[in-house]
MARBA-3410 file (N, C-alpha, C, O; in Angstrom, 1 decimal):
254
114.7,119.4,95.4,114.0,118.2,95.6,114.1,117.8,97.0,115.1,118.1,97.8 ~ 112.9,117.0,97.5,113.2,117.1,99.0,112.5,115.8,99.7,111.8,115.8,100.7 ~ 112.8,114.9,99.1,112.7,113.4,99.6,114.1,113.5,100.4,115.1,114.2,100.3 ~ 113.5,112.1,101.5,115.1,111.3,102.3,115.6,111.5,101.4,115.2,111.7,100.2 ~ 117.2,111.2,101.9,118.3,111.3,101.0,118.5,110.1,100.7,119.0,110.2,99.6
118.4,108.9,101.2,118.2,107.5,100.5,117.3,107.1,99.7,117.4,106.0,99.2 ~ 116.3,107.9,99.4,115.1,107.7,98.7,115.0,108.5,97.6,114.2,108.4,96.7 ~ 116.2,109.5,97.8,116.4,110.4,96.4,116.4,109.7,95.3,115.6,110.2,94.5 ~ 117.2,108.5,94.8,117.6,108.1,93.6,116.5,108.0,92.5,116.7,108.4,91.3 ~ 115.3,107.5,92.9,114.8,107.8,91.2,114.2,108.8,91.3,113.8,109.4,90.2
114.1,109.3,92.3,113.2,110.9,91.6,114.1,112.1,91.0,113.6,113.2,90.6 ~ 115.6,111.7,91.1,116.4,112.2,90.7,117.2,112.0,89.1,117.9,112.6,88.3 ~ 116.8,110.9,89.4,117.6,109.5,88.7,116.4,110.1,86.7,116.9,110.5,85.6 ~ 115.3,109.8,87.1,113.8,110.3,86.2,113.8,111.6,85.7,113.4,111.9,84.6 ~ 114.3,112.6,86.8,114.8,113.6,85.9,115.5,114.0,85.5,115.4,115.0,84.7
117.0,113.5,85.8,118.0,113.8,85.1,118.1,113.2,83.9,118.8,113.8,83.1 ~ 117.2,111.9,83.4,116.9,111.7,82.0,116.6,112.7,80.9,117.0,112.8,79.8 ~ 115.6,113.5,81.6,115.1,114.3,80.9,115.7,115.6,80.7,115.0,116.5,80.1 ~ 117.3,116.1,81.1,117.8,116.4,81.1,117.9,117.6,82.1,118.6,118.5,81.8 ~ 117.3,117.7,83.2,117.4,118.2,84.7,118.5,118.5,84.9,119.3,117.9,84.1
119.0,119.4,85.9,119.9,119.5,86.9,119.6,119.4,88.2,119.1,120.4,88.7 ~ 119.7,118.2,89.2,119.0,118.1,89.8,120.3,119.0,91.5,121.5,119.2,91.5 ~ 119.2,119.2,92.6,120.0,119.7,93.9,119.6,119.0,94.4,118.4,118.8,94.2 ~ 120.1,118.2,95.1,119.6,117.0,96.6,119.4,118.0,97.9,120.4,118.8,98.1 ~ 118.9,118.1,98.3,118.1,118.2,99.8,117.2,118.2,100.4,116.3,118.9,100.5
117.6,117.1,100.9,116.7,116.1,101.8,116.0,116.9,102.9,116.7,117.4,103.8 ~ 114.5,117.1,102.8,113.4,118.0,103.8,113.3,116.5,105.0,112.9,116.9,106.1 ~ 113.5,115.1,104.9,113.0,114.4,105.7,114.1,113.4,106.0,114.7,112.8,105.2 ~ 114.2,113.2,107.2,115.4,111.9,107.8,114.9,111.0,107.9,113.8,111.5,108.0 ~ 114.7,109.4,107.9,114.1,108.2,108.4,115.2,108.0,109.7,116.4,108.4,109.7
114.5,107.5,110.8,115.4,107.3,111.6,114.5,106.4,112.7,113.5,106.8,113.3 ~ 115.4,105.2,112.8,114.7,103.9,113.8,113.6,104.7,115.0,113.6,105.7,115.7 ~ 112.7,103.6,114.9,112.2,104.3,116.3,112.5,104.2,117.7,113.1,103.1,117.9 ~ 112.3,104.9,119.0,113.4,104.8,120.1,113.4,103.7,120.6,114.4,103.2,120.9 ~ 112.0,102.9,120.6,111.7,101.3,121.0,111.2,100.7,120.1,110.3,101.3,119.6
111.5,99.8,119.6,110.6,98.6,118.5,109.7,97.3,119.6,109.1,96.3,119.2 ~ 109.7,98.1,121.0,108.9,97.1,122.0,107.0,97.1,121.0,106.4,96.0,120.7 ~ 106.6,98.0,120.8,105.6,97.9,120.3,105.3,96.7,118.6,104.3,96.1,118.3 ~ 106.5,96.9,117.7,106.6,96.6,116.6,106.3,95.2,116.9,105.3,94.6,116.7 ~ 107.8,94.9,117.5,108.2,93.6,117.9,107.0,92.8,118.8,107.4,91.7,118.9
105.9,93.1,119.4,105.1,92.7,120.0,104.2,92.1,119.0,104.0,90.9,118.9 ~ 103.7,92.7,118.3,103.2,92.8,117.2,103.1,91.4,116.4,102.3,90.5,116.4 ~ 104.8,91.9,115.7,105.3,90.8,114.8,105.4,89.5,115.5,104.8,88.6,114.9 ~ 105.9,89.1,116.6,105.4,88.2,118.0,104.2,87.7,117.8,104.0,86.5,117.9 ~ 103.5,88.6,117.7,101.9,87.8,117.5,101.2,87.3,116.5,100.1,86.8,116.7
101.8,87.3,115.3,101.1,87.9,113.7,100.3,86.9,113.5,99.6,86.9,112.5 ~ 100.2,85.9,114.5,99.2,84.6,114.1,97.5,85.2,114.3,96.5,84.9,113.7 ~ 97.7,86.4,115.4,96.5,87.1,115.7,95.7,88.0,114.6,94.6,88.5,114.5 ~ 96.8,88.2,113.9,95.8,89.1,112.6,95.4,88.8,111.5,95.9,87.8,111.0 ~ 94.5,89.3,111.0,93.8,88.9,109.5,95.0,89.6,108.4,95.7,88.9,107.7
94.9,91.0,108.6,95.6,91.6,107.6,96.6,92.7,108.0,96.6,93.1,109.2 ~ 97.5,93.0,107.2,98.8,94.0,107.2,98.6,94.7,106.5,98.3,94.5,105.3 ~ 98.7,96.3,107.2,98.5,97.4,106.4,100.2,97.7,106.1,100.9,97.5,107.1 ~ 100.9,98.2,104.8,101.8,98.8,105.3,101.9,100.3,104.3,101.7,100.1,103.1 ~ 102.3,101.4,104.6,101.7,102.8,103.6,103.3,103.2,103.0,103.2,104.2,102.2
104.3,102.9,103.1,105.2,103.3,102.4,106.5,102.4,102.1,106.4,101.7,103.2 ~ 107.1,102.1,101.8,108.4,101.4,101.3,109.5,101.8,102.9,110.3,100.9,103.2 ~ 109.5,102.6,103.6,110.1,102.6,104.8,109.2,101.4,106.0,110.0,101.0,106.9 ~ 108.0,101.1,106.0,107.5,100.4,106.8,107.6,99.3,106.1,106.9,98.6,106.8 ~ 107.8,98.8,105.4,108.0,97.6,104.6,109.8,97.0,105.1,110.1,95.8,105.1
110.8,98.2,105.4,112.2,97.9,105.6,112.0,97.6,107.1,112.1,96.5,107.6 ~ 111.7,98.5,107.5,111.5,97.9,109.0,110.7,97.0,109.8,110.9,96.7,111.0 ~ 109.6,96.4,108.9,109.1,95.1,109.3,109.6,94.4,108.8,109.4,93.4,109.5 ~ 110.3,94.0,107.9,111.1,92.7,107.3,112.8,92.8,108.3,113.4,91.8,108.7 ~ 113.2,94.1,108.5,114.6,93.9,109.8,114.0,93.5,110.6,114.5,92.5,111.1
112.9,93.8,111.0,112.5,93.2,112.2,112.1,92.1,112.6,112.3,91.6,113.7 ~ 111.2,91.4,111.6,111.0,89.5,111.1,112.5,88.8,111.0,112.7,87.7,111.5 ~ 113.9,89.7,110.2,114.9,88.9,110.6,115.1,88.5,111.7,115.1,87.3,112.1 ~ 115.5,89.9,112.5,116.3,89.7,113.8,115.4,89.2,114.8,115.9,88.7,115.9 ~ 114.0,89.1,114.4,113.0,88.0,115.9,112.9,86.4,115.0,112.5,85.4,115.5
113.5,86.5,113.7,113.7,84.9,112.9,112.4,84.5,113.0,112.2,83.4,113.6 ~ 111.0,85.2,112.3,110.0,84.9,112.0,109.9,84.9,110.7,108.8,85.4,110.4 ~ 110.7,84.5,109.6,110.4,85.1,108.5,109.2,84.4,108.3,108.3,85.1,108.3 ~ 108.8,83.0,108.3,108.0,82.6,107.6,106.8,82.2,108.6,106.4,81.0,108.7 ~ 106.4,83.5,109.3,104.9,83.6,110.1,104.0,85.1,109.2,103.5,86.0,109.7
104.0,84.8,107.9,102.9,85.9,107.8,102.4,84.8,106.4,102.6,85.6,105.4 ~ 102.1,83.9,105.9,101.9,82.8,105.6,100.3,83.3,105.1,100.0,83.7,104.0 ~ 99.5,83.1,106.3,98.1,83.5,106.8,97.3,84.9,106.3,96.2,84.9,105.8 ~ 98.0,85.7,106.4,97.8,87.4,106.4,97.4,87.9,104.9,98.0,87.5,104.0 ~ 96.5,88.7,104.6,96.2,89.3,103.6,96.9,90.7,103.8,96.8,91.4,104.8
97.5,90.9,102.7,98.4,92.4,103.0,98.1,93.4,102.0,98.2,93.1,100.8 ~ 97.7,94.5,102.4,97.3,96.0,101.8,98.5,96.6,101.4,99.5,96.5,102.1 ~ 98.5,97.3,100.5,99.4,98.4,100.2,99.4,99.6,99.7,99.2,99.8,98.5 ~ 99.6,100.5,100.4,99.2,101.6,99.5,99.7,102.7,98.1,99.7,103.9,97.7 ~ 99.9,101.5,97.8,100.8,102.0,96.2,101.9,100.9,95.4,102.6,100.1,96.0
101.9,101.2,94.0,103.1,100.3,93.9,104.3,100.1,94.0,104.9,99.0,93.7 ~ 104.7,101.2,94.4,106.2,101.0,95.2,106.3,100.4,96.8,107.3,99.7,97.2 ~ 105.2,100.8,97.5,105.4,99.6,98.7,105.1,98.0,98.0,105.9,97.1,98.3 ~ 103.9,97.9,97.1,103.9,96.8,96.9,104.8,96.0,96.3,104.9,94.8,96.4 ~ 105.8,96.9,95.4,107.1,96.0,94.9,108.0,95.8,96.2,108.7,94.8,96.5
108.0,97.0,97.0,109.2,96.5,98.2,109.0,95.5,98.9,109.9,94.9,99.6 ~ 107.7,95.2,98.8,107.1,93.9,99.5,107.4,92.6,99.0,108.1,91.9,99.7 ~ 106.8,91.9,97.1,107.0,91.4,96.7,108.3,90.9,96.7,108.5,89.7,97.0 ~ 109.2,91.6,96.5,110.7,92.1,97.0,111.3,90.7,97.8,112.3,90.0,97.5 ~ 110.3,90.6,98.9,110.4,89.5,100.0,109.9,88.2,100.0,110.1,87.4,100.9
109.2,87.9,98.7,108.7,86.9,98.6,107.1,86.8,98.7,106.6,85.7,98.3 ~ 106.4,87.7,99.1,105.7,88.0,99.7,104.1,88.6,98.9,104.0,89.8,98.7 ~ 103.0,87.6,98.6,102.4,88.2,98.2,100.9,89.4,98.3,100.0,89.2,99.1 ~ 100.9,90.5,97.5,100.0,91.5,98.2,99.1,91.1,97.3,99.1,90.8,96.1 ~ 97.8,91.4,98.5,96.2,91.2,97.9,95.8,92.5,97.8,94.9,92.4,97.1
95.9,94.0,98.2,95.2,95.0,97.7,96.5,95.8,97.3,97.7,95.9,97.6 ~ 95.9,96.2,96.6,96.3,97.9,96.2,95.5,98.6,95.7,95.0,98.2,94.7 ~ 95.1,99.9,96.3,94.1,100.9,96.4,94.1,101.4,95.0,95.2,101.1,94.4 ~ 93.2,102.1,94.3,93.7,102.4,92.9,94.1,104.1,92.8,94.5,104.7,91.8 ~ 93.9,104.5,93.9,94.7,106.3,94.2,95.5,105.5,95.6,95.1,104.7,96.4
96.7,106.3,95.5,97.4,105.9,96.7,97.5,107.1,98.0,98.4,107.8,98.5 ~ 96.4,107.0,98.0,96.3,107.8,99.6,95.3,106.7,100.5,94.7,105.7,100.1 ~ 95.7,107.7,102.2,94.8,106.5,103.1,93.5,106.2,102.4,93.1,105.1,102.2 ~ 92.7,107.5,101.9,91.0,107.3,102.2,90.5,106.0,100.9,89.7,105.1,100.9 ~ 91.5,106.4,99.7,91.9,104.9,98.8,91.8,103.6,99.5,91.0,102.7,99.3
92.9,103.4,100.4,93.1,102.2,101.2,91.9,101.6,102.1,91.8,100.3,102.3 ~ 90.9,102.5,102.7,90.1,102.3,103.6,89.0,101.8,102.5,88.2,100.9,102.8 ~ 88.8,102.3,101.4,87.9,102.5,100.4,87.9,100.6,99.9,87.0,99.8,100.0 ~ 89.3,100.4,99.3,89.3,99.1,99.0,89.3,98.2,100.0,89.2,97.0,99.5 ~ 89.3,98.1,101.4,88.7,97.1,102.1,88.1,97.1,102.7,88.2,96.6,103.8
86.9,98.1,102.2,85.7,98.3,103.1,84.7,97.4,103.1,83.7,97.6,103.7 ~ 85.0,96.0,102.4,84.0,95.0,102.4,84.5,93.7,103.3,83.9,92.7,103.7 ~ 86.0,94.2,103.5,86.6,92.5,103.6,87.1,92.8,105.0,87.6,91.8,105.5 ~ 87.0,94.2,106.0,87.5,93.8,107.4,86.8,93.6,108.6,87.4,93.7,109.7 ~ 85.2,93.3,108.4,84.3,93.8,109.7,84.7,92.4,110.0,84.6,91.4,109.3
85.1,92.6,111.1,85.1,91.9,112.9,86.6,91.1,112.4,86.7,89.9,112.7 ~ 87.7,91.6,111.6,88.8,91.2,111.7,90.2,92.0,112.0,90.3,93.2,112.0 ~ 91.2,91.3,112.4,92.2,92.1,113.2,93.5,92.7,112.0,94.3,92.2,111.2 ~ 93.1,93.8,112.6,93.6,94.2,111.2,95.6,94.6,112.2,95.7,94.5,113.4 ~ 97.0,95.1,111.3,98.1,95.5,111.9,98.7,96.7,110.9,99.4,96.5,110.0
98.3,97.7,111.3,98.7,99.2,110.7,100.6,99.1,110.9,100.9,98.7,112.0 ~ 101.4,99.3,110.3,102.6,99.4,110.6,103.0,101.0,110.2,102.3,101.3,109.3 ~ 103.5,101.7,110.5,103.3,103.2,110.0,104.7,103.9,110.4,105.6,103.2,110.9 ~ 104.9,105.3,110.2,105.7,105.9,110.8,105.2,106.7,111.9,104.0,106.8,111.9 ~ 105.9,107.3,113.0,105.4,107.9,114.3,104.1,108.8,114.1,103.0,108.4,114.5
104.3,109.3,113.8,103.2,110.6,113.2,102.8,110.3,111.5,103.5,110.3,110.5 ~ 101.2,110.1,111.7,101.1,110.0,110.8,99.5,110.1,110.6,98.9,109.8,111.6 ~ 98.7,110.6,109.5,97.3,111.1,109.4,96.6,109.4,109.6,96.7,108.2,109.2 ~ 95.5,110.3,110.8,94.7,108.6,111.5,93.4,108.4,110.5,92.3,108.7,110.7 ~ 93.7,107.8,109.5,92.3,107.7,108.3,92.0,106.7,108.3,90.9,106.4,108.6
92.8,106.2,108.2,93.0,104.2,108.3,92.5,103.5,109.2,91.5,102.8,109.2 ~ 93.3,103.9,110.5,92.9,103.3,111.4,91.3,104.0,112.0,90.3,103.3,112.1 ~ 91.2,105.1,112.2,90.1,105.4,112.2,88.6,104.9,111.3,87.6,104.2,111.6 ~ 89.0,105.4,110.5,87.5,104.6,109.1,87.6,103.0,109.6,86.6,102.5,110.1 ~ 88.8,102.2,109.5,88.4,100.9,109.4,87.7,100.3,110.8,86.9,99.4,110.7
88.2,101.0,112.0,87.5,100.8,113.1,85.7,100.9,112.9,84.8,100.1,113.2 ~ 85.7,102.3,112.0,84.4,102.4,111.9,83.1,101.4,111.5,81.9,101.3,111.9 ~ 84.0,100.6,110.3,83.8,99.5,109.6,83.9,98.3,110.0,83.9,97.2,109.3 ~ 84.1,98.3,111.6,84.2,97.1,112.2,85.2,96.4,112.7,84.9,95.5,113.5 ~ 86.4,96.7,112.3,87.3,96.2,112.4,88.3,96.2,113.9,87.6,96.9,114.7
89.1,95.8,114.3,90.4,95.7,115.4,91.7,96.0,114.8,92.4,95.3,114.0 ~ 92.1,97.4,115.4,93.0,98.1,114.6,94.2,98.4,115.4,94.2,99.4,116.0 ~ 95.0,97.7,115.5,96.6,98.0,115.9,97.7,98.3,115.7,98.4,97.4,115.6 ~ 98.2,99.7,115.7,98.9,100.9,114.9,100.7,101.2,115.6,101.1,102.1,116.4 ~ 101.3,100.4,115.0,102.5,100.6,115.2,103.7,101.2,114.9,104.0,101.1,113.8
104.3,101.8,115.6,105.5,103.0,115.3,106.1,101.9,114.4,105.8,100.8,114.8 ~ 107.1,102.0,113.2,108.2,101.1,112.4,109.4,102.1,112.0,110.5,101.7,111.5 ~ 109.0,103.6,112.3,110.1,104.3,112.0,109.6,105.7,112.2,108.4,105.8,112.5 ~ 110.4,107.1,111.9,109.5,108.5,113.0,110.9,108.8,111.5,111.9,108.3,111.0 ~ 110.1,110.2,111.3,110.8,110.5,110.3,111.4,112.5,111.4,110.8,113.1,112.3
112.2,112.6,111.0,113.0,114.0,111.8,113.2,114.8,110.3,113.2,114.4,109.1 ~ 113.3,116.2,111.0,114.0,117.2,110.3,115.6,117.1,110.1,116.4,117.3,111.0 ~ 115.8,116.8,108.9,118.0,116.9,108.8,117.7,118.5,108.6,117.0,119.2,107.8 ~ 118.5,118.7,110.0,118.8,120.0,110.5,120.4,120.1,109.4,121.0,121.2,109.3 ~ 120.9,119.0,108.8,122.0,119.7,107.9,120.8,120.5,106.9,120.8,121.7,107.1
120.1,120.1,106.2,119.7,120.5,105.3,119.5,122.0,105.1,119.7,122.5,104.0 ~ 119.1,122.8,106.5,118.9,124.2,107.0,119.9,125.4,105.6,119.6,126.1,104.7 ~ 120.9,125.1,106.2,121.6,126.2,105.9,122.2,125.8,104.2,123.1,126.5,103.8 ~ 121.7,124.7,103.5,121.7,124.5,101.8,120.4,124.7,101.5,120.3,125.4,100.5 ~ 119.4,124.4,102.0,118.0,125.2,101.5,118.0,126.8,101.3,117.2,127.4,100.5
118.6,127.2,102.0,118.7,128.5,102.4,119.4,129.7,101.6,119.1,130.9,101.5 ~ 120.8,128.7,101.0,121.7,129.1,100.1,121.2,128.8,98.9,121.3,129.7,98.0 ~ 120.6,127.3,98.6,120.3,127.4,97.4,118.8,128.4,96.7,118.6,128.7,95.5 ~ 117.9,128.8,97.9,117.0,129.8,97.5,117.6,131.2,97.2,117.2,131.8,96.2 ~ 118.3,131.7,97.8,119.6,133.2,97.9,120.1,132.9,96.8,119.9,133.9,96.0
120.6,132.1,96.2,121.5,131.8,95.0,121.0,132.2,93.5,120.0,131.5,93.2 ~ 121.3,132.9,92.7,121.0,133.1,92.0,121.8,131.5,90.3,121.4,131.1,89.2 ~ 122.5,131.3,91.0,123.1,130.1,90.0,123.1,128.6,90.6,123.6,127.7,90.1 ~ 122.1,128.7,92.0,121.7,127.4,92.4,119.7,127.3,92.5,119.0,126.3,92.4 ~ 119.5,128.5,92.6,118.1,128.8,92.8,117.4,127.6,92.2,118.2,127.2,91.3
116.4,126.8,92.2,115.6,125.9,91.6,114.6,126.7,91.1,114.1,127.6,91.6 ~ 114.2,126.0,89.6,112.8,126.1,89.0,111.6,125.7,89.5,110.5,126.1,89.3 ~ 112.3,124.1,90.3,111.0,123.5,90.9,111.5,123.1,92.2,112.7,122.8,92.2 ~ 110.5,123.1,93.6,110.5,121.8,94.5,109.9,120.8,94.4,108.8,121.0,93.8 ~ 110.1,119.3,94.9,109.4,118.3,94.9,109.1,118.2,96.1,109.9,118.4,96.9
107.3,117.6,96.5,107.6,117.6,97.6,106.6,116.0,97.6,105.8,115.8,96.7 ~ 106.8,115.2,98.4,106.3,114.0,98.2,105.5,113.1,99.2,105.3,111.9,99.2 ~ 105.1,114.1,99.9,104.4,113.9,101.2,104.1,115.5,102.0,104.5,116.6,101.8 ~ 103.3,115.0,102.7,103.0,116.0,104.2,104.0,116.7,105.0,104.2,117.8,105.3 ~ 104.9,115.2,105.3,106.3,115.8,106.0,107.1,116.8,105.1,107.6,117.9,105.5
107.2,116.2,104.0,108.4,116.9,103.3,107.3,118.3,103.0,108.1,118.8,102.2 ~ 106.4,119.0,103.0,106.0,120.3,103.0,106.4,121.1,104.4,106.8,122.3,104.5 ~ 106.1,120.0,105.4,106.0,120.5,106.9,107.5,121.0,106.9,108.0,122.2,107.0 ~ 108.0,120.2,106.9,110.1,120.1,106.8,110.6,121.6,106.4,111.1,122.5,107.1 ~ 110.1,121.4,105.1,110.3,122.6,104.0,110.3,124.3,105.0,111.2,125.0,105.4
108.9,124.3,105.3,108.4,125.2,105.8,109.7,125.1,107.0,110.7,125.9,106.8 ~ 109.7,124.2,108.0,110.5,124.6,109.1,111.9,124.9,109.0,112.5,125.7,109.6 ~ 112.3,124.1,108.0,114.1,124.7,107.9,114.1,125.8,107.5,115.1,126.5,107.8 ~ 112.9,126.5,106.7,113.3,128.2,106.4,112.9,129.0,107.7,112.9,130.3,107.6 ~ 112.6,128.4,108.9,112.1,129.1,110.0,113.0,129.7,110.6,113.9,128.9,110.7
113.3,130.9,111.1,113.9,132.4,111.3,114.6,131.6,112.6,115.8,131.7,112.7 ~ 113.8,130.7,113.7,114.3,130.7,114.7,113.6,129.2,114.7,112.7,128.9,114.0 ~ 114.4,128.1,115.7,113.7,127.2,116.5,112.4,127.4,116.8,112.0,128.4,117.3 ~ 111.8,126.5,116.6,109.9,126.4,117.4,109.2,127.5,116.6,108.0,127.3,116.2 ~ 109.7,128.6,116.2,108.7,129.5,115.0,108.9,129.4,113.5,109.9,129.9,112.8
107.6,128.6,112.8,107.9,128.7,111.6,107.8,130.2,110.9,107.1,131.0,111.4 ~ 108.5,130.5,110.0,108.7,131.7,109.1,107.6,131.6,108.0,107.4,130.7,107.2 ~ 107.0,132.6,108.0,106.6,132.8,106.5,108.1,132.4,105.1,109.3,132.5,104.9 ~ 106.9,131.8,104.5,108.4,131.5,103.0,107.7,132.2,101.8,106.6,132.0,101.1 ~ 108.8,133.1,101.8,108.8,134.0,100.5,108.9,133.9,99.6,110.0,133.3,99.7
108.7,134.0,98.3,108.9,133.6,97.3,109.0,134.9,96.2,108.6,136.0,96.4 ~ 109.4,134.8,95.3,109.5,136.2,94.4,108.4,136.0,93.4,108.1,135.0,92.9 ~ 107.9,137.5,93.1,106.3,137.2,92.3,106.8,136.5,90.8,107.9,136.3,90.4 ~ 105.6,136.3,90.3,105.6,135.3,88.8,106.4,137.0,87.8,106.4,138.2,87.8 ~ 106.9,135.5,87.0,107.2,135.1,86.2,108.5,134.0,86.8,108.7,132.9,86.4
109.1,134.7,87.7,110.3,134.3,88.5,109.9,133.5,89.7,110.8,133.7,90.5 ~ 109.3,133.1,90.0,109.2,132.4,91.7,109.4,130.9,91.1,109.2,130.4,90.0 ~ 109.9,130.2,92.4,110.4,129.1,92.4,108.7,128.3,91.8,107.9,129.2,91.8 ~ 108.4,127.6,91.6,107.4,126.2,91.0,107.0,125.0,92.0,107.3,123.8,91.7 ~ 106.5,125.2,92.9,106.1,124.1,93.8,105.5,122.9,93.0,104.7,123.3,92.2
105.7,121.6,93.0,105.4,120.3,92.4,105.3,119.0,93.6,106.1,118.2,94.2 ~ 103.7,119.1,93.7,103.2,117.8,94.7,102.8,116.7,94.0,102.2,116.7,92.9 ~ 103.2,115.7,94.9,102.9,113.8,94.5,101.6,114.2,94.2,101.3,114.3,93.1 ~ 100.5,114.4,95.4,99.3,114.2,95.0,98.4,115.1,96.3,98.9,115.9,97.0 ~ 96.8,114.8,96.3,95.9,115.8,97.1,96.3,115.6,98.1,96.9,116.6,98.4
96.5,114.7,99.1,97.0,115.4,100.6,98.1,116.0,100.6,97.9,116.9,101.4 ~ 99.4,116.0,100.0,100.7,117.1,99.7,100.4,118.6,99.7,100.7,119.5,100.3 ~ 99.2,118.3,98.2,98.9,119.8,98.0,97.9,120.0,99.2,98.3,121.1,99.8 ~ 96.8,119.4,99.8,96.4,120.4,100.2,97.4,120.9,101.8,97.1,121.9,102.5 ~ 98.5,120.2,102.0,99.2,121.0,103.3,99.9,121.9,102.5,100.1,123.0,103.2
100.3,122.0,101.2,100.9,123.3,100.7,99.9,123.6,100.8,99.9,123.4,99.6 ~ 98.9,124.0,101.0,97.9,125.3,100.6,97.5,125.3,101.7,96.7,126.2,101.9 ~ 97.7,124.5,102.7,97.0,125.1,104.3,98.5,125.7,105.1,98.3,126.2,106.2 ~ 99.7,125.6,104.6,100.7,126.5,105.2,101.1,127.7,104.1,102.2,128.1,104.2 ~ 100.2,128.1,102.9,99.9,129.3,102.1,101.0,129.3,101.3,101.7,130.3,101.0
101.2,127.7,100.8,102.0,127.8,99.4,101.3,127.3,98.3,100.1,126.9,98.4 ~ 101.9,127.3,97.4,101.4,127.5,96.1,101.5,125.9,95.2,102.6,125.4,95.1 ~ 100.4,125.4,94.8,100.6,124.2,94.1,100.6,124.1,92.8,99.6,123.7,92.3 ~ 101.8,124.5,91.9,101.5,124.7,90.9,101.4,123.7,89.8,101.1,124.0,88.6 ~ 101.8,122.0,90.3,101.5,121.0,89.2,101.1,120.4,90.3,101.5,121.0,91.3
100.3,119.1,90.4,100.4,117.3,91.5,100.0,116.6,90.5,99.2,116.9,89.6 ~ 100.5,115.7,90.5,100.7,114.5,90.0,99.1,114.1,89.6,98.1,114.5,90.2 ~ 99.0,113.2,88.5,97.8,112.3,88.2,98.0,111.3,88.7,97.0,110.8,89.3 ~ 99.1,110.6,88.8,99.4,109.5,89.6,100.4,109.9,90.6,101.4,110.7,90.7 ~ 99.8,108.9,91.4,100.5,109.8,92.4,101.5,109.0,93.3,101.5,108.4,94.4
102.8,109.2,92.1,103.8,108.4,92.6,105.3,108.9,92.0,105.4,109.6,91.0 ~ 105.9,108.5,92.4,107.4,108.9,91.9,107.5,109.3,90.1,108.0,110.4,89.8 ~ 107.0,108.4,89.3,107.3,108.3,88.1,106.1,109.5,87.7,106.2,110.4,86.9 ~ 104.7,109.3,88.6,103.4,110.7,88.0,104.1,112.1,88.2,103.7,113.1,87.7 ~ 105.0,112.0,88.8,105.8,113.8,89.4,106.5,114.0,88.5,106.6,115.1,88.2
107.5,112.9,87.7,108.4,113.2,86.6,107.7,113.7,85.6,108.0,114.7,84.8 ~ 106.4,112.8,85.5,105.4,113.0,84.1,104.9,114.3,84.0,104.8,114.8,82.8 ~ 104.6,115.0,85.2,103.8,116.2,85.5,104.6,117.0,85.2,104.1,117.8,84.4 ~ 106.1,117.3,85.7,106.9,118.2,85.9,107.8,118.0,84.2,108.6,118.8,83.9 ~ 107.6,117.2,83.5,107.7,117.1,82.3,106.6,117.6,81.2,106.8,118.3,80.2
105.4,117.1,81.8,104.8,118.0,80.5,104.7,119.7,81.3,105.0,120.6,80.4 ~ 104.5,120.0,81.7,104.7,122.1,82.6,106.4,122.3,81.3,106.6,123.4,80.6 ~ 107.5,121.2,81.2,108.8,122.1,80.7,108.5,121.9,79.4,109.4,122.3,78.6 ~ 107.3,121.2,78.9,107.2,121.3,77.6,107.2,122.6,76.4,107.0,122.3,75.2
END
């Protein structure tokens, strides 16, 4: 399984119901970003925007630390806020805080989709992690909009993870039946900790069917980077969220 390691709990939590043995290793670190000068400018301003985009439950932690410590809690009053799924939107709610969209697939081109009527000639505030696919901000620019896209957190490779991914593929009494992979990064991750050396990814090997490990994606942008770095998608989710991956990888052990 290869979510953060703080973000492990229910996807671990969902299959150990079902009577799993689950391995933790975390393919993705969350980790502050080097300046919050950009964030914090932002949130400083928020009287200037129409709406808040925010795409995962980590940009949602880091814009609300960050409304503490600048003691703005109660300047987003105004704002209509997007979410792209309902786990940001509960982390949201969370705060008091009520959300007007949620996309009905939770990917970007979903999100751009449901406010393609409501943003021409308004200021929209992308909150994101460092690196991240430009759909959003791009389409909604297209659509008219004023799009301002801020770092809230950069996710890294846990270089501990290296050398337990490594053992538990070699292992014949740790080997996994399945990976989870729950994003872009956590494929990208994957790929790089089995890499031979620094800066060169490795081909990742796998042993032919009947025996090869079971790749298991949240949803279509996951799978298609498993299949554009030449791995194998063998379930994604119908829904495409924590609880759709349990469902999926539940009915395959049927």
């Amino acid at each position: 399984m290869g979510r953060a390691r703080h973000q492990a709990s229910a996807l671990s939590a969902g299959l150990r119901e079902l009577g799993a043995e689950v391995l933790e290793v975390p393919f993705i670190e969350i980790r502050k970003p080097r300046s919050y000068k950009g964030l914090d400018g932002a949130l400083k301003n928020l009287s200037a925007y129409d709406w808040l985009i925010l795409t995962s439950v980590n940009g949602v932690e880091a814009v609300w630390e960050r409304l503490r410590k600048l003691r703005l809690g109660k300047s987003m009053g105004h704002l209509k806020i997007a979410a792209i799924g309902p786990a940001t939107r509960q982390a949201i709610e969370q705060h008091g805080v009520k959300v007007d969209v949620v996309p009905r697939e939770y990917v970007a081109e979903s999100v751009v989709a449901s406010l393609r009527r409501k943003v021409k000639g308004k200021r929209v505030l992308l909150a994101r992690a460092k690196v991240a696919r430009d759909v959003i901000p791009r389409e909604l620019r297209k659509l008219g909009a004023r799009v301002d896209v801020v770092e809230a957190y950069e996710t890294v490779i846990p270089e501990s993870s290296r050398r337990r991914l490594r053992a538990a593929l070699k292992s014949q009494k740790q080997r996994p039946d399945w990976i989870t992979f729950t994003s872009s990064s956590t494929v990208r991750n994957f790929v790089a900790l089995l890499a031979e050396s620094r800066g060169r990814v490795a081909r990742v090997h796998m042993d032919p069917e009947p025996d090869r490990v079971r790749f298991a994606s949240i949803g279509p942008v996951t799978s298609s980077t498993l299949r554009a770095l030449g791995l194998p998608v063998d379930i994604e989710a119908g829904e495409y969220t924590i609880p759709g991956l349990i469902k999926a990888i539940a009915r395959c052990e049927r």
